[in-house]
py3Dmol code that shows the C-alpha trace and the ligand (Angstrom):
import py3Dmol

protein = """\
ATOM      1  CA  UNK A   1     -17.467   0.747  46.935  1.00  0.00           C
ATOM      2  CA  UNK A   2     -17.536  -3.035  47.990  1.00  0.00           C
ATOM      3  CA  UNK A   3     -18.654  -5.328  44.674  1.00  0.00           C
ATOM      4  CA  UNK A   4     -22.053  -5.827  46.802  1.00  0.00           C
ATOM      5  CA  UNK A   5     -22.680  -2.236  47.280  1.00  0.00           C
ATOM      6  CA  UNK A   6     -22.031  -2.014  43.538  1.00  0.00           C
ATOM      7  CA  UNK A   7     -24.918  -4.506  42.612  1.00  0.00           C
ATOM      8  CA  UNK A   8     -26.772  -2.451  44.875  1.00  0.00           C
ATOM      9  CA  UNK A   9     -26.345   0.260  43.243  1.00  0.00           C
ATOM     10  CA  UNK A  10     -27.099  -0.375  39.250  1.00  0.00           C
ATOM     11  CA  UNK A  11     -30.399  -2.376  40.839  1.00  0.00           C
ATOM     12  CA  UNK A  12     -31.153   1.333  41.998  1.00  0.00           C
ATOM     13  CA  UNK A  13     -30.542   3.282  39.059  1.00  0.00           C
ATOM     14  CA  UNK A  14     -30.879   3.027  35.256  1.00  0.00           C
ATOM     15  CA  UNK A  15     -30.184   4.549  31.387  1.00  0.00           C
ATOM     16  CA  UNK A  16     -26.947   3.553  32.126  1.00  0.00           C
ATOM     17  CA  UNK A  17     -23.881   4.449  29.604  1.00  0.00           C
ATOM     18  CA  UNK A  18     -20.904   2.857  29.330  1.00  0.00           C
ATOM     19  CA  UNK A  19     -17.836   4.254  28.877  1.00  0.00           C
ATOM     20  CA  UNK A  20     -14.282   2.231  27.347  1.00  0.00           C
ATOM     21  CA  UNK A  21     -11.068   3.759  27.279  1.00  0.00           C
ATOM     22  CA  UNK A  22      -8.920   4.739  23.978  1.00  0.00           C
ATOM     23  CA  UNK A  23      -7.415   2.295  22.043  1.00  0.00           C
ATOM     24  CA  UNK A  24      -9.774  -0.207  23.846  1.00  0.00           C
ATOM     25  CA  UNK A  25      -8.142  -4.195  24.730  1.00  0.00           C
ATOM     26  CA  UNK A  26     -10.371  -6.835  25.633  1.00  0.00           C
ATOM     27  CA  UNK A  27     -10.500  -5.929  28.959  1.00  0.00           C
ATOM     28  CA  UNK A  28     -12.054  -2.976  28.805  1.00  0.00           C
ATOM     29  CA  UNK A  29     -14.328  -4.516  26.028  1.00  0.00           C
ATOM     30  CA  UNK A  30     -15.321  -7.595  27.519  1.00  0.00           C
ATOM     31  CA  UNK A  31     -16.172  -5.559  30.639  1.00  0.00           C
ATOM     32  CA  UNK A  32     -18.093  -3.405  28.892  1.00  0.00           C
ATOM     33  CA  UNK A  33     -20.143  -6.058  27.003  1.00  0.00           C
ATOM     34  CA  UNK A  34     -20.807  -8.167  30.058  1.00  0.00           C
ATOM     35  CA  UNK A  35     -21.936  -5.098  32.073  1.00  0.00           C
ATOM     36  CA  UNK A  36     -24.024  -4.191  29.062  1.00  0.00           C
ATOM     37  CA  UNK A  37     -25.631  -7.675  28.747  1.00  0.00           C
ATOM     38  CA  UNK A  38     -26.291  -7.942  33.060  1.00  0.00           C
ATOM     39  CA  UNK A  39     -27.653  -4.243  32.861  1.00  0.00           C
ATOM     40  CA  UNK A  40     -30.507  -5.368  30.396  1.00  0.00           C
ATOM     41  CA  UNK A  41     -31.449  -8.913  31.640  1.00  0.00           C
ATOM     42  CA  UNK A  42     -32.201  -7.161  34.841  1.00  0.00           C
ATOM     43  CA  UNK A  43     -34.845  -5.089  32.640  1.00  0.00           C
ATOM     44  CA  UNK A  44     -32.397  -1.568  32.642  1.00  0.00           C
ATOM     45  CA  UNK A  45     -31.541   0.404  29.517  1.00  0.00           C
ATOM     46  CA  UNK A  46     -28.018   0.209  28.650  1.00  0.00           C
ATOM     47  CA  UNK A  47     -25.370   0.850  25.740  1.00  0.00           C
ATOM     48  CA  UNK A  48     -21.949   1.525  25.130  1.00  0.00           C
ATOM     49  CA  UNK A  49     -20.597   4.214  23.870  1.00  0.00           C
ATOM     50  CA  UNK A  50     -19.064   3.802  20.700  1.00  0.00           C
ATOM     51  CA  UNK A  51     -15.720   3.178  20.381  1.00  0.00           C
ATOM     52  CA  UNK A  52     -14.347   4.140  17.056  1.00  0.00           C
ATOM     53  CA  UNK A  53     -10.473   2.509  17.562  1.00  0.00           C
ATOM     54  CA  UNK A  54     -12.199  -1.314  18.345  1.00  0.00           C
ATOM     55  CA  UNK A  55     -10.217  -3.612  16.412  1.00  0.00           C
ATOM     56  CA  UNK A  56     -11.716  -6.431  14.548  1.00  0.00           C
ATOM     57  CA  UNK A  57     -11.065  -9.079  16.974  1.00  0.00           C
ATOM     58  CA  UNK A  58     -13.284  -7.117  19.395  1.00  0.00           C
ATOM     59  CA  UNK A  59     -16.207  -5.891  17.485  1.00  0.00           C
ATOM     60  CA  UNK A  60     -18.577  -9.000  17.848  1.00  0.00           C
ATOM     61  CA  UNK A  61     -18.527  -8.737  21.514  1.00  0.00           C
ATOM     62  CA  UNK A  62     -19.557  -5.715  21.481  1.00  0.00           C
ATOM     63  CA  UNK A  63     -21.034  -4.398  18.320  1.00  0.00           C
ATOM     64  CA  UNK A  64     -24.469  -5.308  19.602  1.00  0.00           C
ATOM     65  CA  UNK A  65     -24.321  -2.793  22.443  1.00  0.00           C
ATOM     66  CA  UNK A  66     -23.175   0.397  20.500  1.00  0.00           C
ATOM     67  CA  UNK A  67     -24.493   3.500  21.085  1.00  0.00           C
ATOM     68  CA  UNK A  68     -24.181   7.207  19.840  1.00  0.00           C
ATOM     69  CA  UNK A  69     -23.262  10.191  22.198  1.00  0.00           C
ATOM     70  CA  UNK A  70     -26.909  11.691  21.724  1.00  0.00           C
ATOM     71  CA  UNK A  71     -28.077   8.335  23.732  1.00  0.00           C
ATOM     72  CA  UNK A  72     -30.740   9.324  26.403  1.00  0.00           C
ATOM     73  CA  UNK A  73     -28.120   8.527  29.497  1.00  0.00           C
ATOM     74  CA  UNK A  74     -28.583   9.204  33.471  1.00  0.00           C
ATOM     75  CA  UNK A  75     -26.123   6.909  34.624  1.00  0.00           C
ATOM     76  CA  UNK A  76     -22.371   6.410  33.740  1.00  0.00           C
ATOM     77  CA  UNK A  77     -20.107   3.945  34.378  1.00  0.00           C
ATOM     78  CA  UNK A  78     -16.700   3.417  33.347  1.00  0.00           C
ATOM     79  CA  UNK A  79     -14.952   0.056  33.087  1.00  0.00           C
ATOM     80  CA  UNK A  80     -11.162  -0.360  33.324  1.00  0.00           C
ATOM     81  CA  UNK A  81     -10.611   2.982  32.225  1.00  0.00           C
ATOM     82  CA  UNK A  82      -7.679   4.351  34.989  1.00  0.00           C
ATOM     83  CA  UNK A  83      -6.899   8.088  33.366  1.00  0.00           C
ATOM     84  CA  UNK A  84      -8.744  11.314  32.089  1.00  0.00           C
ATOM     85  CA  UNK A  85      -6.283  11.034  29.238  1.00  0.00           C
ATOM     86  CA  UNK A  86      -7.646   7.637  27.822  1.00  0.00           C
ATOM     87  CA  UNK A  87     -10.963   8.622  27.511  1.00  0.00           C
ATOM     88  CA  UNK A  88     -11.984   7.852  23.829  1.00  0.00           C
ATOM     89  CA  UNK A  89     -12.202  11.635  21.533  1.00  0.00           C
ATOM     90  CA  UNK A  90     -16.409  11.432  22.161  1.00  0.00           C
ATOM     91  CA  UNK A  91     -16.203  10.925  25.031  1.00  0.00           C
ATOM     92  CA  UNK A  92     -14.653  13.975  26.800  1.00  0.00           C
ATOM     93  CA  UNK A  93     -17.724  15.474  28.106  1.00  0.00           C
ATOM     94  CA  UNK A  94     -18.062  12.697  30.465  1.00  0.00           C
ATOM     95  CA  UNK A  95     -14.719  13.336  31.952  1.00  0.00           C
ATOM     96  CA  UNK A  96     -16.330  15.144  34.653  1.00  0.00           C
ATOM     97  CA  UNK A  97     -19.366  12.666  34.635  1.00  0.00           C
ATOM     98  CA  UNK A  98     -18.592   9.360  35.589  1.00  0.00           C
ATOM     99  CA  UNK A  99     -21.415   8.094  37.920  1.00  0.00           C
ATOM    100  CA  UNK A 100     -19.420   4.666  38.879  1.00  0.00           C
ATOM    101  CA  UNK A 101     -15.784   3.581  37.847  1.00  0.00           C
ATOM    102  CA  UNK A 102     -14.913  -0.070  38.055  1.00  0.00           C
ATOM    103  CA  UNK A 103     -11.242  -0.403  37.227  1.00  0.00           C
ATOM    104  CA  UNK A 104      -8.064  -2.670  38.773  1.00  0.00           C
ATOM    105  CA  UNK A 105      -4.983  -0.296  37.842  1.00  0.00           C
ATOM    106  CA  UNK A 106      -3.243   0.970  40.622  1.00  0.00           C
ATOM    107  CA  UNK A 107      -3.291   4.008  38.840  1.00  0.00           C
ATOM    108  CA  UNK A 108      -7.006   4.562  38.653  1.00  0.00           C
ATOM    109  CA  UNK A 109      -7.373   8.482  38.945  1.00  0.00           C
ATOM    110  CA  UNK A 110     -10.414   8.996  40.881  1.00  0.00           C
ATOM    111  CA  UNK A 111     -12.673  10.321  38.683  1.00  0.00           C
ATOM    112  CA  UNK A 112     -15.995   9.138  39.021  1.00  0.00           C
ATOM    113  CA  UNK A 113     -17.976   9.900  41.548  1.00  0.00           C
ATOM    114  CA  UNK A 114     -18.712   6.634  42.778  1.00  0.00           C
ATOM    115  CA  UNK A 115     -15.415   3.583  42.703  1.00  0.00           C
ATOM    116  CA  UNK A 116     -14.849   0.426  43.101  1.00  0.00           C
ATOM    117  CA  UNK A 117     -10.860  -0.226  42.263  1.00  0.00           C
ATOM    118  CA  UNK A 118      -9.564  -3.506  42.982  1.00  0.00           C
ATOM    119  CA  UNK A 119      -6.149  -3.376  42.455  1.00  0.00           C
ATOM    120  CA  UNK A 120      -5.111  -6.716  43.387  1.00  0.00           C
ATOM    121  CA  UNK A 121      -7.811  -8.205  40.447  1.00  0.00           C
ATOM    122  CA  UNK A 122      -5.150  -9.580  37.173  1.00  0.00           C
ATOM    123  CA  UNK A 123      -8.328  -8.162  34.934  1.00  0.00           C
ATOM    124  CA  UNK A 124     -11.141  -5.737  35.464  1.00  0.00           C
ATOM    125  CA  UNK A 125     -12.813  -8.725  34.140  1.00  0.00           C
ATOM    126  CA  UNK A 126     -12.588 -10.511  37.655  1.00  0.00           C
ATOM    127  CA  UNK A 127     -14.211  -7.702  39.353  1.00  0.00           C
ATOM    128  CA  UNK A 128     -17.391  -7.932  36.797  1.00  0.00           C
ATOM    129  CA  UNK A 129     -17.815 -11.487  37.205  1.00  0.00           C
ATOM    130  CA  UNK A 130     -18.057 -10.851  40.856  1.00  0.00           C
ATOM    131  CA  UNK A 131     -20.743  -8.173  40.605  1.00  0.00           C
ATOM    132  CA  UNK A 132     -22.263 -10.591  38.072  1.00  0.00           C
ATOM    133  CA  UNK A 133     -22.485 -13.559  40.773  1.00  0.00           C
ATOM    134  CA  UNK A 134     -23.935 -11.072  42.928  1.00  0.00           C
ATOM    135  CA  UNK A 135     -26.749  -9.752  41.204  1.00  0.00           C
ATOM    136  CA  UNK A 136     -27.266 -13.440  39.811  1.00  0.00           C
ATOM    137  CA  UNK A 137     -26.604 -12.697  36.338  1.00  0.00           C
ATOM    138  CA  UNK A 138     -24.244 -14.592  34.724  1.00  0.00           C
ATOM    139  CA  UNK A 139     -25.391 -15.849  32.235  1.00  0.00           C
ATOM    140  CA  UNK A 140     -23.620 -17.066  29.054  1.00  0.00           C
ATOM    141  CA  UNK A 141     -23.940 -14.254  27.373  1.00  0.00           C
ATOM    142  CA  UNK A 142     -22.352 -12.219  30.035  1.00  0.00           C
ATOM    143  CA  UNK A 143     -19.560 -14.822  30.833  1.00  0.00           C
ATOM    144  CA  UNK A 144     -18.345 -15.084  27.217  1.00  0.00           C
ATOM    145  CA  UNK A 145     -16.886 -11.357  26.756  1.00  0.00           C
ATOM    146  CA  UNK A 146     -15.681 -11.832  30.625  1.00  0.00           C
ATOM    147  CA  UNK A 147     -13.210 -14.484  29.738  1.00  0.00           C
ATOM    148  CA  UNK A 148     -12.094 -12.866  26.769  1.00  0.00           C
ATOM    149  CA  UNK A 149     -11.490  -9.902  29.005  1.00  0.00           C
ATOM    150  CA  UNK A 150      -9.809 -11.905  31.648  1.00  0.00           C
ATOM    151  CA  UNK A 151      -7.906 -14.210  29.047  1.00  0.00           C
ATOM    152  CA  UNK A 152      -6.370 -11.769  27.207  1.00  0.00           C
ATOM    153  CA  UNK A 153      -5.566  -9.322  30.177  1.00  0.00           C
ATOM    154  CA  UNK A 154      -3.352 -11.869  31.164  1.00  0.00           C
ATOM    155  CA  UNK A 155      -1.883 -13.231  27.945  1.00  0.00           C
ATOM    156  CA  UNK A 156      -3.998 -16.603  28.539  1.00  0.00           C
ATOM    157  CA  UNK A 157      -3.362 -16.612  32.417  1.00  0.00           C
ATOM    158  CA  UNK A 158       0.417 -16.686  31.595  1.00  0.00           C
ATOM    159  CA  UNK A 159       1.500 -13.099  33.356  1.00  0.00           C
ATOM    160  CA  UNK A 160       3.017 -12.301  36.378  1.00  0.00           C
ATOM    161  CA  UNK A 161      -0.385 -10.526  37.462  1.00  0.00           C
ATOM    162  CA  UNK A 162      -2.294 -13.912  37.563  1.00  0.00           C
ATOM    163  CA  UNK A 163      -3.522 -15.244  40.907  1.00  0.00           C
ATOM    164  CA  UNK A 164      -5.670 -18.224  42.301  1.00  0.00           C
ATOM    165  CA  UNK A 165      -8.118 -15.914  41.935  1.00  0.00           C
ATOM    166  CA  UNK A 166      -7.433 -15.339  38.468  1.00  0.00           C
ATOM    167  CA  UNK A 167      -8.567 -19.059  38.039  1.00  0.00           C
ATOM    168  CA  UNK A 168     -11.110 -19.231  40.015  1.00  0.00           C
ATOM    169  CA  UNK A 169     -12.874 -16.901  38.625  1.00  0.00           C
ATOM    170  CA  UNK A 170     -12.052 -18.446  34.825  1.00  0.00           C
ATOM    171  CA  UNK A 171     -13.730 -21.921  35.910  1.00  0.00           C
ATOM    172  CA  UNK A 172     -16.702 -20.049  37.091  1.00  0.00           C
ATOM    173  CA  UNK A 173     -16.780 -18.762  33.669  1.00  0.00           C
ATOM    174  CA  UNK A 174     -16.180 -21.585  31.648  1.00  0.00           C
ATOM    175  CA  UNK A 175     -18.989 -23.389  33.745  1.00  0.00           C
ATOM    176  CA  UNK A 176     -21.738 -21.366  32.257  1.00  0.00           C
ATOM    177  CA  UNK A 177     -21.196 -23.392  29.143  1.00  0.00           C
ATOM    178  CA  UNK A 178     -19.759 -20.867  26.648  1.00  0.00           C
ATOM    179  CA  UNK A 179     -17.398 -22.052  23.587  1.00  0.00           C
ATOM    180  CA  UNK A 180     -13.985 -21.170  25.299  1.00  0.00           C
ATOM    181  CA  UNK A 181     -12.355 -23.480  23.243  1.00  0.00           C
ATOM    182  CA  UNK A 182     -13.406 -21.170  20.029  1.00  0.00           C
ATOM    183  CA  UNK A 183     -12.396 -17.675  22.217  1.00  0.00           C
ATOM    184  CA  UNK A 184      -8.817 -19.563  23.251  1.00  0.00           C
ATOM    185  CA  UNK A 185      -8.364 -20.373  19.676  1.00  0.00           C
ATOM    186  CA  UNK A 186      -8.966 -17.028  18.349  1.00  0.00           C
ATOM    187  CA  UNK A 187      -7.048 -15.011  20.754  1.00  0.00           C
ATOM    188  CA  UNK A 188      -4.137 -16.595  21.399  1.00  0.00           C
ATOM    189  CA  UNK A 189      -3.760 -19.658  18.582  1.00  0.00           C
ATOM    190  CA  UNK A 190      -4.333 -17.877  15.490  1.00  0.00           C
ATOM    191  CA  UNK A 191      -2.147 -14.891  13.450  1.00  0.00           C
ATOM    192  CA  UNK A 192      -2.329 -13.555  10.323  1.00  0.00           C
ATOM    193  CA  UNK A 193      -0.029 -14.576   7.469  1.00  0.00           C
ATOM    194  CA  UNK A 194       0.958 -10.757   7.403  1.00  0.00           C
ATOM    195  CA  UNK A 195       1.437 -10.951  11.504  1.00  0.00           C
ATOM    196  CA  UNK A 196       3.617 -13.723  11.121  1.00  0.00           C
ATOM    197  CA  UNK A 197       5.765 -12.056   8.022  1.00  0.00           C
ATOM    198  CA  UNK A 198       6.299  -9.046  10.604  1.00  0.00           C
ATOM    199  CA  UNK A 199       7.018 -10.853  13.409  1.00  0.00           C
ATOM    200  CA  UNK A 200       9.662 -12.616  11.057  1.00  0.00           C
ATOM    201  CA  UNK A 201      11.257  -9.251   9.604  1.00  0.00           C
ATOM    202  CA  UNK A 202      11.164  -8.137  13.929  1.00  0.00           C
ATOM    203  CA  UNK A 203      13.213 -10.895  14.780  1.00  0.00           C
ATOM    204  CA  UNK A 204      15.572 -10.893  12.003  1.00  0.00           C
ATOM    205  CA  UNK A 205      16.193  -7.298  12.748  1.00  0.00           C
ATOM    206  CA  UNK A 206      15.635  -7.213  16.429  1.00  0.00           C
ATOM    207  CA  UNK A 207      19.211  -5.923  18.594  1.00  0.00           C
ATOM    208  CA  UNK A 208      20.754  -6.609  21.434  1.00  0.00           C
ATOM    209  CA  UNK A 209      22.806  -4.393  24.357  1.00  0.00           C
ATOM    210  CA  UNK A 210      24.153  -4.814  27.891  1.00  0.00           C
ATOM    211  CA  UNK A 211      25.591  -8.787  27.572  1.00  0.00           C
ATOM    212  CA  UNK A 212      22.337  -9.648  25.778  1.00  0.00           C
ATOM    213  CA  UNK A 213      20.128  -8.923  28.477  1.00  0.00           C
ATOM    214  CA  UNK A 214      18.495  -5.650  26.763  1.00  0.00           C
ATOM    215  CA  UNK A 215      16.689  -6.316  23.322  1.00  0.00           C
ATOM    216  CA  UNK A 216      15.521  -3.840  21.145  1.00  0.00           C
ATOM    217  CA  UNK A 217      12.660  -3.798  18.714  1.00  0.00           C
ATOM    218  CA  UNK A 218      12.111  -1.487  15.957  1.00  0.00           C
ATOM    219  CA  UNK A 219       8.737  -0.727  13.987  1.00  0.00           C
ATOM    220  CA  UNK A 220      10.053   2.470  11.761  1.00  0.00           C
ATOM    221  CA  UNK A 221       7.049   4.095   9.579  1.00  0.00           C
ATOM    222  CA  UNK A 222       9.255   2.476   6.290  1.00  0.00           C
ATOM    223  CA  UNK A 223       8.462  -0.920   7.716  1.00  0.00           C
ATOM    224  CA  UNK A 224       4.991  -0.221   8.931  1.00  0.00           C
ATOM    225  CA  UNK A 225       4.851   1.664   5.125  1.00  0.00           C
ATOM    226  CA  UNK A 226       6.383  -1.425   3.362  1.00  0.00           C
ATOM    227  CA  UNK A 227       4.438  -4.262   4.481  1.00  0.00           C
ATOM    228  CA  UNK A 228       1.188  -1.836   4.345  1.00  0.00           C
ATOM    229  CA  UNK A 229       0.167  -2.367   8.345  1.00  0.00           C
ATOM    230  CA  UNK A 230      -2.832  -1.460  10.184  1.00  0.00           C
ATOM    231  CA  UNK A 231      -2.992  -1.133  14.070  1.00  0.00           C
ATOM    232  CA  UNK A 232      -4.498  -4.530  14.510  1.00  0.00           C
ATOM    233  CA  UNK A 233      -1.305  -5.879  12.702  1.00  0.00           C
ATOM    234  CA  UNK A 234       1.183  -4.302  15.297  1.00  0.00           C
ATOM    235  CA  UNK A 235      -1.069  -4.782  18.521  1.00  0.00           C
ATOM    236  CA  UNK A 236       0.605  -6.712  21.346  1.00  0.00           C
ATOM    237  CA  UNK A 237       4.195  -6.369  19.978  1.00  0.00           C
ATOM    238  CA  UNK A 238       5.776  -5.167  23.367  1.00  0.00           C
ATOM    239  CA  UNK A 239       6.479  -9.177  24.620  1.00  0.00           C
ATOM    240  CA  UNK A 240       7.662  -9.918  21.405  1.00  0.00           C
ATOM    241  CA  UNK A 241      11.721  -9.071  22.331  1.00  0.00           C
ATOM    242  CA  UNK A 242      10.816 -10.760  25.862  1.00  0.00           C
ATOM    243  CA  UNK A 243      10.879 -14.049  24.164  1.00  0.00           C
ATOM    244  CA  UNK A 244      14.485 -14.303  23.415  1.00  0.00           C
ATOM    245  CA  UNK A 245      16.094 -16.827  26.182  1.00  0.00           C
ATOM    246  CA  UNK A 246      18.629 -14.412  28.080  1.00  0.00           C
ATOM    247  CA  UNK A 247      16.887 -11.142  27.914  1.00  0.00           C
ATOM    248  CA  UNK A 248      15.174  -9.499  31.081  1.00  0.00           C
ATOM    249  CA  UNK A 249      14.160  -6.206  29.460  1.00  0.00           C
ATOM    250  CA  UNK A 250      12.518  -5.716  25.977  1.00  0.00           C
ATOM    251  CA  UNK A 251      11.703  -2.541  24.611  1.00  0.00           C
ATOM    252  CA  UNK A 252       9.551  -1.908  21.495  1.00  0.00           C
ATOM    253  CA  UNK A 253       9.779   0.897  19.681  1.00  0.00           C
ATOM    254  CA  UNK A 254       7.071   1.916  17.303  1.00  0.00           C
ATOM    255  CA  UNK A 255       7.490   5.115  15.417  1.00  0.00           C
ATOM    256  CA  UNK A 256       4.264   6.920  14.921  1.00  0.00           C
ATOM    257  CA  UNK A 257       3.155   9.114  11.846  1.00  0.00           C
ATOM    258  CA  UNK A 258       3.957  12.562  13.489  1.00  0.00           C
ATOM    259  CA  UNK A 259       7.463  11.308  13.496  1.00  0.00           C
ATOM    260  CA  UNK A 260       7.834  10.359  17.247  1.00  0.00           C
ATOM    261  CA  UNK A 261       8.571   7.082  18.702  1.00  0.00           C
ATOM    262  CA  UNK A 262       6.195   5.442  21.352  1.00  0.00           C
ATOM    263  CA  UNK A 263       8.356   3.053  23.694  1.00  0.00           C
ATOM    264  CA  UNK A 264       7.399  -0.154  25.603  1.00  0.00           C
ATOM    265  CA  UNK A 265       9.615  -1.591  28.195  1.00  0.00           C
ATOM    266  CA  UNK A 266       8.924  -5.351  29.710  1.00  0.00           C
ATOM    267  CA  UNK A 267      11.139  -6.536  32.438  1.00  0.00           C
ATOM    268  CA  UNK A 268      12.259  -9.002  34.559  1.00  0.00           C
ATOM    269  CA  UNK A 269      13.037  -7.798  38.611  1.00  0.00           C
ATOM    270  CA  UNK A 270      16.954  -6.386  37.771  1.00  0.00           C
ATOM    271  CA  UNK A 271      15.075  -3.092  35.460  1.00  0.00           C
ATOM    272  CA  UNK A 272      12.220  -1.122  36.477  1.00  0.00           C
ATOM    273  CA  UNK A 273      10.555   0.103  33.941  1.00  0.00           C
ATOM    274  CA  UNK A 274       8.444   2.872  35.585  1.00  0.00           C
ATOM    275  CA  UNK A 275      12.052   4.263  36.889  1.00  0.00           C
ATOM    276  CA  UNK A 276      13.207   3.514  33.057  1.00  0.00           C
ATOM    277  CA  UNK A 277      10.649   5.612  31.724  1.00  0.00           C
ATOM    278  CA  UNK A 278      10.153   8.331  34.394  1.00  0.00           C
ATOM    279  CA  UNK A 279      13.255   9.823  32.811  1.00  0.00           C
ATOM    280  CA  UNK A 280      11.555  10.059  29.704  1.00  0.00           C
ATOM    281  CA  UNK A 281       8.029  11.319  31.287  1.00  0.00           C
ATOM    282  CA  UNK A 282       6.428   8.347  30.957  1.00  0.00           C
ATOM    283  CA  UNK A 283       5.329   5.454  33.609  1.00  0.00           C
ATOM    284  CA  UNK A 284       3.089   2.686  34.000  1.00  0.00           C
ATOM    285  CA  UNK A 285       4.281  -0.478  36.388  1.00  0.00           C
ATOM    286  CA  UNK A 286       7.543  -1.909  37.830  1.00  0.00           C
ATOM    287  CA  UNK A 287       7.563  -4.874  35.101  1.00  0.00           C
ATOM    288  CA  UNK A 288       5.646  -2.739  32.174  1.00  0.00           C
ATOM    289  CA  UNK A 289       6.162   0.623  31.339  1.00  0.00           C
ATOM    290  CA  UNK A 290       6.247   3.561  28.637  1.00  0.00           C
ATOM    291  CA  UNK A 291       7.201   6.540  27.560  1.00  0.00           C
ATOM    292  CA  UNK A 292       7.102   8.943  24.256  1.00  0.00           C
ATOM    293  CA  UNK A 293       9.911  10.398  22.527  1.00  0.00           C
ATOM    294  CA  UNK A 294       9.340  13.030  20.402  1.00  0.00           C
ATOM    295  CA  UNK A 295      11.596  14.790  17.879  1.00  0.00           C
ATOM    296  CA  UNK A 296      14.171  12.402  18.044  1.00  0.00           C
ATOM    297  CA  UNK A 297      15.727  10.288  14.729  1.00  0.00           C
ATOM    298  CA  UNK A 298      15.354   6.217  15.425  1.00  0.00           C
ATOM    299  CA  UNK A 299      19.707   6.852  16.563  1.00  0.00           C
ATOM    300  CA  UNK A 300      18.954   8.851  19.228  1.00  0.00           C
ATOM    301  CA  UNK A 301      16.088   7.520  20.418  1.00  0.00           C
ATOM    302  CA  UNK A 302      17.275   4.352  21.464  1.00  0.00           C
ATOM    303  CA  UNK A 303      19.920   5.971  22.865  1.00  0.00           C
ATOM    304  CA  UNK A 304      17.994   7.915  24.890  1.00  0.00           C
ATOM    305  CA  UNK A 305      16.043   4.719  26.138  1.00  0.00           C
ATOM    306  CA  UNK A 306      19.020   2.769  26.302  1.00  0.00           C
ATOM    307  CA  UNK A 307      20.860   5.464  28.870  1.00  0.00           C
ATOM    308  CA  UNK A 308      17.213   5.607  30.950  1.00  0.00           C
ATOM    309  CA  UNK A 309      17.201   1.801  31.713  1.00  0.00           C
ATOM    310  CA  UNK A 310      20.972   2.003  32.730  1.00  0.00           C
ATOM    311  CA  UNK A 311      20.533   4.835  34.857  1.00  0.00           C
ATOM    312  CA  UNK A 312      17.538   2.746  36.555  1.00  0.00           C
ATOM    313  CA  UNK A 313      19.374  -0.031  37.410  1.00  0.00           C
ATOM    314  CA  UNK A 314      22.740   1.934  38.475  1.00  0.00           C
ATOM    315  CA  UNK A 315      20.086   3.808  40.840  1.00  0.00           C
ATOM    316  CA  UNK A 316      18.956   0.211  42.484  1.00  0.00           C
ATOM    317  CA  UNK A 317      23.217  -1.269  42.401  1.00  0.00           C
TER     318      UNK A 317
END
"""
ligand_1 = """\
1
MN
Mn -7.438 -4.263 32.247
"""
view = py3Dmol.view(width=600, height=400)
view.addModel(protein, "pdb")
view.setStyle({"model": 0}, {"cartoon": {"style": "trace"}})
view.addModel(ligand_1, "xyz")
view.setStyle({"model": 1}, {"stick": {}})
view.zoomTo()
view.show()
């Protein structure tokens, strides 16, 4: 579906639910939020579902719009939500229920019955604001959770997936009059003492392979046990290694409590990560990637990471 044939459609229907996908970002959040807020100044019902792993940061864009699963639905649309396997634990009966999915990952599965997938979009958020121009709704109150969606999809309009567009699409935003100073200062100016402490002990600890240009970070469970941290504390690590002057491929490592390790890989153009972590069965895109290792002591699992990336790039020599 075309972004007009979208606005078409939600002016036709209504009791509309809205679906986020596990461990939600901003993205999805802010997408969800705005949606939300353009659903009900056009008159509709609307809600989001609940989603119970929304960190802190999040909530107050979207606390307002919670819903339960027993909420009287007839439409559902899901926003930047790309697999079956990220839909949030209450929300697996919908997995063969999705009225409309708006997403921009490549990897977008197909599942609803209705898309629109725009790919070349930076954030899903870019897409929404669209749809919001369209149907003459935005409004402050739907352009405030669509820059934090688009802001912090692109790490402050600093990634490689950033266009004109990107920008365009930001100053429309900002020109609705809403306190992005405040949202810019949150997001991306401001860390916790306890952040900053672990960000320390990363860097002090951080290692480094293959003349420097491979760095790898480690987040055992007796770190994450010792300095007592919560998932909001180790969000966003995976561009922490990418810092270092020199390096062109970070991987994070973050061992979870079942004992396995979950793997990020950034990279510059000599790695690709989705090659990277193929061996491993995971995947994702050229530049950012992942994979799970189960079963495997912290030794051996950055050895089997370590062999994966070399074997990528010996494949592209
Ligand atoms: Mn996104």
């Amino acid at each position: 579906m075309t972004v007009s044939e979208v606005a078409a459609y939600l002016r036709a229907h209504d009791k509309y639910l809205i679906l986020t996908h596990r461990r939600p970002d901003g993205d999805t959040l802010g997408c969800a939020a705005a949606l939300c807020a353009m659903l009900r100044q056009m008159g509709k019902t609307a809600g989001i579902l609940y989603n119970r792993e929304t960190t802190e940061h999040f909530e107050s864009y979207v606390e307002q719009y919670w819903v339960a699963d027993d909420f009287d639905y007839k439409t559902v649309v899901s926003v930047d939500l790309a697999a079956l396997s990220l839909f949030p634990d209450n929300a697996e009966m919908f997995k063969t229920r999705v009225d409309l999915a708006i997403d921009h990952h490549p990897s977008y599965e197909g599942f609803g019955k209705e898309s629109c997938v725009h790919p070349e979009c930076a954030a899903c958020g870019e897409i929404l604001c669209e749809l919001a121009q369209e149907l003459g709704q935005l409004t402050p109150a739907v352009a405030l959770p669509l820059y934090v969606a688009v802001s912090t999809d692109t790490g402050c309009f600093v990634y490689s997936n950033v266009t004109a567009n990107t920008h365009r699409v930001a100053a429309a935003l900002m020109e609705t009059g809403i306190d992005y100073k405040a949202a810019n200062k949150l997001h991306f100016r401001t860390k916790s003492k306890k952040r900053l402490a672990l960000e320390g002990e990363l860097l002090r600890t951080m290692e480094f392979y293959d003349e420097d240009r491979v760095v790898i970070v480690a987040v055992p469970q007796s770190l994450q046990k010792s300095m007592a941290l919560s998932e909001a504390d180790m969000e966003d690590l995976a561009s922490l290694g990418g810092l270092v002057e020199g390096t062109d491929c970070a991987v994070t490592m973050k061992e979870t409590k079942d004992g396995a390790w979950k793997v990020s890989v950034r990279t510059g153009a000599r790695v690709n990560a989705t090659r990277a972590c193929s061996f491993l069965g995971g995947g994702g895109h050229r530049a950012a990637s992942g994979c799970l290792i189960e079963h495997a002591d912290y030794e051996t699992a950055r050895a089997m990471i370590l062999n994966a990336i070399a074997e990528a790039v010996a494949e592209e020599a």
